[in-house]
N, C-alpha and C positions, 0 to 999 in steps of 0.2 A: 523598821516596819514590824507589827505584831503578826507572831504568824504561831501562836497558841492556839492550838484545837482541842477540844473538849469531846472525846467520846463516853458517848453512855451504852454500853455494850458487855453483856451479861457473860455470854458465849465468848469461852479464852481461845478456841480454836477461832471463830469469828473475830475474835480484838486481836490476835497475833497477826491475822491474815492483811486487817486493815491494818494494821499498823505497818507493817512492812511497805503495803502499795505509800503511804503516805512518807513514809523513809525518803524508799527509792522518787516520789515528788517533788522531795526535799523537804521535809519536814520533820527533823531530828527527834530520837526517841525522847528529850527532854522537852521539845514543846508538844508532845502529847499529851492530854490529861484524861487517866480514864477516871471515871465513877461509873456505879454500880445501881444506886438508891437514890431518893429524893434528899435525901441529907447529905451527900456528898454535893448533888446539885445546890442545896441552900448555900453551902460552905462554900463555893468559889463562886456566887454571886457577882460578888463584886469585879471578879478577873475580867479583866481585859482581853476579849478576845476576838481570833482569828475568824472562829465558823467554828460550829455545834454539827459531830452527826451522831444522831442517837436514833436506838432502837426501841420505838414509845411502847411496843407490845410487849416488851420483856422487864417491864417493872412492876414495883411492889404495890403500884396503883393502875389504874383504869388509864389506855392509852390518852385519853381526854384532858384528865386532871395532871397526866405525866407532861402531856404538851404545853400545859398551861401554866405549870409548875416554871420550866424550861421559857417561855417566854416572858412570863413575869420577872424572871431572875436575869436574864439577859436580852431585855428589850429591841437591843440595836443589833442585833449579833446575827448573820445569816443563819439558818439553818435547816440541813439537809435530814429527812427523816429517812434510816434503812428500816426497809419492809422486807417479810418472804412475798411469795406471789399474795400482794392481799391487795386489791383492787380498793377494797371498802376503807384499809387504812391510808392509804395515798391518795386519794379523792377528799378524805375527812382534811388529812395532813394541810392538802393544798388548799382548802376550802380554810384553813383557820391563818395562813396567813405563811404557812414555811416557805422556803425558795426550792424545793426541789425533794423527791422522793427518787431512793434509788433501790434495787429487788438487789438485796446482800448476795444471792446467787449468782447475779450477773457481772457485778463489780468486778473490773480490774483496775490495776494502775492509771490509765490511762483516762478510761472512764471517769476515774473517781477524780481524777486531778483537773480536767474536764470541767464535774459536774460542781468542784468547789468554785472555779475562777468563774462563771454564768452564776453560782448561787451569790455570791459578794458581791458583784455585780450588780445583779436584782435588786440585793438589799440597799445597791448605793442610789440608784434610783427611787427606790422606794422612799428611802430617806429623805430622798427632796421632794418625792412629793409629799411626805408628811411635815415638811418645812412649808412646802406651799401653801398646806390647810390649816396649820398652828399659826403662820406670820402671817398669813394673808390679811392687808386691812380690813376686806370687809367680814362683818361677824359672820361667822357658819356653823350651822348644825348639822349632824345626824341624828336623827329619830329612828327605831322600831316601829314598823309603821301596823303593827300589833298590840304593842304594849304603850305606845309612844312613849318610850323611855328613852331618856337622851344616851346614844351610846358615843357623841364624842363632840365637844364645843373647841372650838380656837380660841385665840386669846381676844381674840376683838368680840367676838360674843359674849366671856366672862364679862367683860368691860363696860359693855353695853346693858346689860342685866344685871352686873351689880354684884355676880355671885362668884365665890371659888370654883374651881373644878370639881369638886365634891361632892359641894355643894347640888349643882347643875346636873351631874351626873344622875343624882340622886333623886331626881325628877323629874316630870314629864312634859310634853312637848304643851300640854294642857293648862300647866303651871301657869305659864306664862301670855295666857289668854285670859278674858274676861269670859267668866264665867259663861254667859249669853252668846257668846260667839265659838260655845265647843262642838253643838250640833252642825255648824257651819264647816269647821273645820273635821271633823271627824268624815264630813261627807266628801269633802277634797280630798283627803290622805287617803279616801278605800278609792278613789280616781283619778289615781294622778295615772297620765301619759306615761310611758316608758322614758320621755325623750325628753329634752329642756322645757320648762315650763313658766310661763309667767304667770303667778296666782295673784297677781295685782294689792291693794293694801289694805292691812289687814291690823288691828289694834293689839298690842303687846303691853306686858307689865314686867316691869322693873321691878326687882329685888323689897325697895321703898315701896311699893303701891303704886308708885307711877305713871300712869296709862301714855304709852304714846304709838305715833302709827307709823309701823314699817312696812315698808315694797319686800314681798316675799316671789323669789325664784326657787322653784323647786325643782329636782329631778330623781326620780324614783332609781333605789340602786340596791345593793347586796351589800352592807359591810358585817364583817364577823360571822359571816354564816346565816346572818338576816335581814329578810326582807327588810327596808328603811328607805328613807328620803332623807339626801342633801339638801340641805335649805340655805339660803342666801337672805338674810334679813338684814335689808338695809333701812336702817333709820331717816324717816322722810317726813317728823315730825314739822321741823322746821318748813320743808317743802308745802305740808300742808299749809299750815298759817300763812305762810307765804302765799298760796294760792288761794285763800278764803280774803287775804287782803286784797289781792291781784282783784277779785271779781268783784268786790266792793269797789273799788276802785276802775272799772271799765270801761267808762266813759270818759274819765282822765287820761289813760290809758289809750284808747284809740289818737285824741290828740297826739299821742307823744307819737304813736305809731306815723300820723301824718308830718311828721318832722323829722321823723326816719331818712339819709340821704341813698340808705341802701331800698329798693326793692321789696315789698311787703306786700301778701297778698293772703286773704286767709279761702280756704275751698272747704264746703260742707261735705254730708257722706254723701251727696250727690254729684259730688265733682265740679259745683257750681260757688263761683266767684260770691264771698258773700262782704269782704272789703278789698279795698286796694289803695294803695296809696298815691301819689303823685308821681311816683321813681317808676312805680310800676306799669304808670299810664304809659307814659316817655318809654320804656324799653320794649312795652307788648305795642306799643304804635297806635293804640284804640283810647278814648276818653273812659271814664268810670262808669259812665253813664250807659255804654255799647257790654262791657266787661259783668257789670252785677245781675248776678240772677242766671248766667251763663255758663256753661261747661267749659271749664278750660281745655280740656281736647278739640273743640271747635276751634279755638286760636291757635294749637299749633298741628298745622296739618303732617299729613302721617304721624300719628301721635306717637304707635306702639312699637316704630321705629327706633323712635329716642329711650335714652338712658332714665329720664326724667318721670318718663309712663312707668317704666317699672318698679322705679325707686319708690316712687310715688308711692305706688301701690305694696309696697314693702313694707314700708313705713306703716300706713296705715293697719297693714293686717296684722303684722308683727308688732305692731306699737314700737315701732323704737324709729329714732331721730337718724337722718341721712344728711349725707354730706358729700355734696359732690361738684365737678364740673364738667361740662358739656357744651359744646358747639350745636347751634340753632340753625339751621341754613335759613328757615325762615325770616328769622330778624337778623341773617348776619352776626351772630352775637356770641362770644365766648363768655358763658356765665357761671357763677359758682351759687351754689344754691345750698341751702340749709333749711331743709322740710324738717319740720317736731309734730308729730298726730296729737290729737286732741280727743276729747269726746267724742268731739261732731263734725271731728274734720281734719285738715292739715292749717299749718301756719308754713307757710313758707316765705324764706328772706331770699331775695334773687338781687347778686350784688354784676353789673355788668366790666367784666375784667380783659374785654378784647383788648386793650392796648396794652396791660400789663401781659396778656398771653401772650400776645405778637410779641414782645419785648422780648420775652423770657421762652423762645420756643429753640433759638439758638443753644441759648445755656442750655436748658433740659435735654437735648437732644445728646448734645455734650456729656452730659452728665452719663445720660441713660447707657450711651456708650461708653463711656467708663466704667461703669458698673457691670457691664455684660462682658467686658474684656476682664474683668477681676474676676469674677465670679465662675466663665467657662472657659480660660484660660487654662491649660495644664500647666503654665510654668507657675516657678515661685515667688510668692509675692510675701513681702513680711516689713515690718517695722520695728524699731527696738529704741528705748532709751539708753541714757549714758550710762544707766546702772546695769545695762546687759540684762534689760526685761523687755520683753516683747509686750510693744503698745497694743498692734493688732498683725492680722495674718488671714490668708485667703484656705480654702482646704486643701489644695496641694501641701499647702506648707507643713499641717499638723499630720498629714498623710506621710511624707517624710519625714518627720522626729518619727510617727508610731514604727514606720519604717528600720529605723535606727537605734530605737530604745527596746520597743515594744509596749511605750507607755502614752496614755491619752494626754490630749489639753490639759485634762482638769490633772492629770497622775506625776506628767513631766518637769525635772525641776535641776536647776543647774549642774546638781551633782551626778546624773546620768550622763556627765559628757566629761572626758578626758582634760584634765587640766592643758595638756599641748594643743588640743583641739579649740580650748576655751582661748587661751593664750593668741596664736593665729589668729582668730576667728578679731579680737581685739585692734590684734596690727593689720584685720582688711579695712575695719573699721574706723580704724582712726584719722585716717585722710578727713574721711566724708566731718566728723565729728570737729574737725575744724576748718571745716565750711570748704573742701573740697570735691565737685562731683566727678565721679570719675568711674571707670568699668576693667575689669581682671578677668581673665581664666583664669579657673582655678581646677585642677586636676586632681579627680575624687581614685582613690584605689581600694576597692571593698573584696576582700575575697579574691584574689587575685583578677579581680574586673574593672578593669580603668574606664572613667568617662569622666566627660568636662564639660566644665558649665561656664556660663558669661553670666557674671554679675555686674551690673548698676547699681551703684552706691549716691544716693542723694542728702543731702544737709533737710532735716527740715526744722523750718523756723515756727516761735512764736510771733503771736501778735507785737511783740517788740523786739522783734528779729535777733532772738537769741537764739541758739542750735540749743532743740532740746532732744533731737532723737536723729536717726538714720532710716531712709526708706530702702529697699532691696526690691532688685526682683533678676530674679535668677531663672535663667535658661540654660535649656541642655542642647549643647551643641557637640555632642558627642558624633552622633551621625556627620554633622557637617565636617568636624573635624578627618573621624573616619575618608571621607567622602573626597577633601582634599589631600589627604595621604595618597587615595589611589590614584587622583588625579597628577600631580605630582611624579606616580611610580607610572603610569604609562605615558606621563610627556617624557619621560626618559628611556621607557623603550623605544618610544615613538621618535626620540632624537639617534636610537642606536640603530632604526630601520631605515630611517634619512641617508644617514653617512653610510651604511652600506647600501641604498641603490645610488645615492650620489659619488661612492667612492670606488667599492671594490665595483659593483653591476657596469658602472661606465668603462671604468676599466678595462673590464673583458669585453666591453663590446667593442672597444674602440680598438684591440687586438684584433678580436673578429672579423671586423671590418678591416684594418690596415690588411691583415693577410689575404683576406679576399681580394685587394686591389693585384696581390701579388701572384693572384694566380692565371697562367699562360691558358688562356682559353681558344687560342689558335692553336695551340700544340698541347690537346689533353695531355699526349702522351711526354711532355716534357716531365722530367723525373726529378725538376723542382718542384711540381704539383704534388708530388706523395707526402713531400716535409711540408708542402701549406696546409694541405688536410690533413697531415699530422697532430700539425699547430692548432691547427684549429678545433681540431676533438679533443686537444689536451684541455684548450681554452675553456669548449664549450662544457667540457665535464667540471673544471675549478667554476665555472657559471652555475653549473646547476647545483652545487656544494654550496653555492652563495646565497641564489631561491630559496635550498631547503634553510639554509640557516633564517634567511627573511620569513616566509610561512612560519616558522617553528616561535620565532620572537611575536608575530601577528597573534598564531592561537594565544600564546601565554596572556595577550593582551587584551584580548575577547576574554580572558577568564578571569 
């Protein structure tokens, strides 16, 4: 693992002091690297590194150009900016993009070891999500929604328009518009919503001249310290043509619709039935004739009850296509429905699937309940191949590596575990790995704290029932174990309190009693009566020596 830091730190009392905190973090005085100047920062460019902390107000340039310097030259690199109390420079710092600003006054060891493992962090996030906006298929932009300079395209937008990065960068959001269509555009980008937005389609030019027409999503955002819009241009050239042929074609079109086996019905922005097909007659239970010109809320009563009233209405306002299903009491009917809004209305497909639901309400249930025991289960649940890789895993499971490592899903990797631990862990394994299922305790000792778990080891097969992996799931029966320990130790005082009232308690009674039968009750004064009740107080005291022993065993066993 790289663990290279790069200080840019002027102040030798200030670079001694962080140098030590990062010592004592672990951080050897050979992977420290200071510089001083921006040409020290040119010069290790290209290094490899851990995390950057530099002080941007103590250079030979403008803290702006110094931060800028620094991120150019290490693109992927966390980095922490130390400030005095400057408010204005830790605001700016975080505003251009660093993982963290820390007041060199305040810094200790702790702190500072701290604020590196959250800045690396950030940056590793960060990184995907800038994998998200570079790989993502569809093309995206950001604009300045100022200057409309493009401050950052993906690759599927290069792609799309034809141009390098540079290129694109190097122009404007206007560029790639026809001319006639910038007073248009210039009036959306000073009004776009805060929030997600659909600008609907709008004509773009490719690199060549090309005019074609893409669906623009916009959302107004902050990148680099300014104001901009994300934009989302999808290419719907082809959609169009498509749907200029479609309407040429709609009276052909309706036929086919009438040959449709599934359910088809189309509803204006009136809510009113303006075709329907034969499937649709049959399921809504009305001819065409009762249906056209009609509000579909009138047929199904309680309307705003059902799932259907509001998707409906979803669709429609948000323009986008729904997909759903829903039980009708009305028609008895378990149906699955696929509403796409239109200009002037909804299209909806209503395919009727009660007997495939009734079929499948076993399984699903099945299922569902599988899913809810996986997923809010506390024990452990895991899967692994022959190569000793984990297929999949529930989060108990990654909760115990981070437990045991101190390293994440994405961080953990075979060499974090003891070759005896890997070894073992192999020979629990191998039964199941040749198709035997079967379950072990196994007895964990961490820090001198024992506990044990039940594992089930299952085979699972391919579609050609070969064993390609092992399922687990592990439970802690530590308690229970505990549990029957003590049960255990108190059936065995409980058998040592038996045998003394059944052994020694009868005993003495049965003294007790015999001497009683011996005492002359005609003749108190018979002076065999003094040695009976002699006998008998010796008895009765070896008696109560017995109780207390009996009580004394009881509490132990109350506790």
């Amino acid at each position: 693992m790289n663990t290279k830091i790069l200080l840019l730190e002027n102040d030798e009392g200030t670079f001694a002091r962080l140098a030590n905190y990062l010592e004592t973090a672990g951080y050897p005085p050979d992977n420290i690297i200071r510089v001083t100047n921006m040409t020290d920062i040119h010069r290790y460019g290209r290094e490899p590194l851990y995390l950057i902390l530099a002080d941007i107000n103590n250079c030979s340039v403008s803290k702006e150009e110094c931060l800028k310097t620094i991120q150019d030259a290490f693109p992927y690199t966390p980095i922490i900016v130390l400030t005095a109390y400057d408010d204005a420079t830790a605001a700016y710092a975080i505003k251009q993009g660093v993982q963290d600003c820390l007041v060199k006054e305040e810094i200790d060891a702790r702190s500072l070891r701290k604020a590196m493992t959250f800045a690396v962090e950030r940056q590793r996030v960060a990184a995907n999500y800038s994998r998200l906006f570079s790989e993502n298929p569809v093309p995206i932009y950001i604009y300045d929604t100022e200057t409309f300079r493009f401050l950052a395209v993906n690759n599927a937008a290069l792609s799309q328009y034809m141009y390098t990065r540079d290129e694109m960068l190097s122009k404007t959001a206007l560029d790639i518009r026809p001319e006639e269509d910038w007073e248009r555009f210039k009036f959306l980008s000073g009004n776009l919503p805060d929030a997600y937005f659909d600008a609907g389609t709008w004509r773009h030019i490719r690199k060549n001249g090309e005019i074609f027409h893409v669906h623009i999503y916009a959302h107004a955002t902050t990148f680099e310290g300014k104001n901009a819009s994300m934009v989302m241009a999808i290419d719907v050239e082809n959609k169009i043509r498509a749907e200029a042929e479609a309407s040429r074609k709609a009276r052909q079109m309706q036929k086919v619709w009438e040959s449709i086996t599934d359910g088809l019905y189309v509803l204006n922005s009136n809510w009113e039935f303006t075709f329907v097909n034969k499937e649709s007659e049959r399921i809504l239970r009305h001819p065409k004739e009762e249906l056209l010109g009609k509000k579909a809320w009138d047929f199904f009563p309680n309307a705003k009850s059902l799932k259907l009233y509001h998707e409906y209405h979803r669709a429609v306002a948000e323009k986008v296509s729904v997909h759903f299903e829903e039980y009708v009491p009305t028609y008895d009917l378990w149906a699955s429905i696929n509403a796409y809004p239109t200009s002037e209305g909804l299209v909806v497909y209503l395919l009727d699937v009660t007997a495939q639901k009734k079929a499948g309400e076993k399984l699903q249930n099945e299922q569902e309940k599988l899913r809810a025991i996986i997923n809010n289960t506390q024990d452990i649940i895991w899967s692994i191949d022959k190569n000793m890789q984990i297929i999949d895993a529930n989060k108990p499971f990654w909760d115990y590596i981070y437990a045991m490592t101190g390293k994440t899903q994405q961080e953990v990797t075979e060499s974090d575990f003891s070759k005896d631990l890997m070894k073992s862990w192999e020979g629990y394994l191998q039964p199941a790995f040749e198709g035997k299922a079967y379950r072990s305790t196994i007895k964990n000792e961490t820090h001198g704290h024992i506990t044990y778990s039940e594992i089930n080891f299952s085979p699972i097969y391919d579609k050609d029932k070969n064993i390609v992996g092992v399922s687990c799931f592990s439970r802690d029966i530590t308690e229970e174990r505990q549990h029957q320990e003590m049960v255990e130790h108190q059936n065995r005082q409980l058998k040592e309190i038996a045998w003394l009232q059944s052994h020694k308690v009868r005993n003495h009674v049965t003294t007790i009693q015999g001497l009683a039968q011996l005492f002359n009750y005609d003749d108190p004064n018979d002076p065999t009566n003094k040695q009976i009740l002699d006998g008998i107080q010796a008895t009765t005291a070896e008696l109560d020596h017995v109780i207390k022993e009996i009580n004394s065993k009881a509490q132990k066993l109350g506790e």
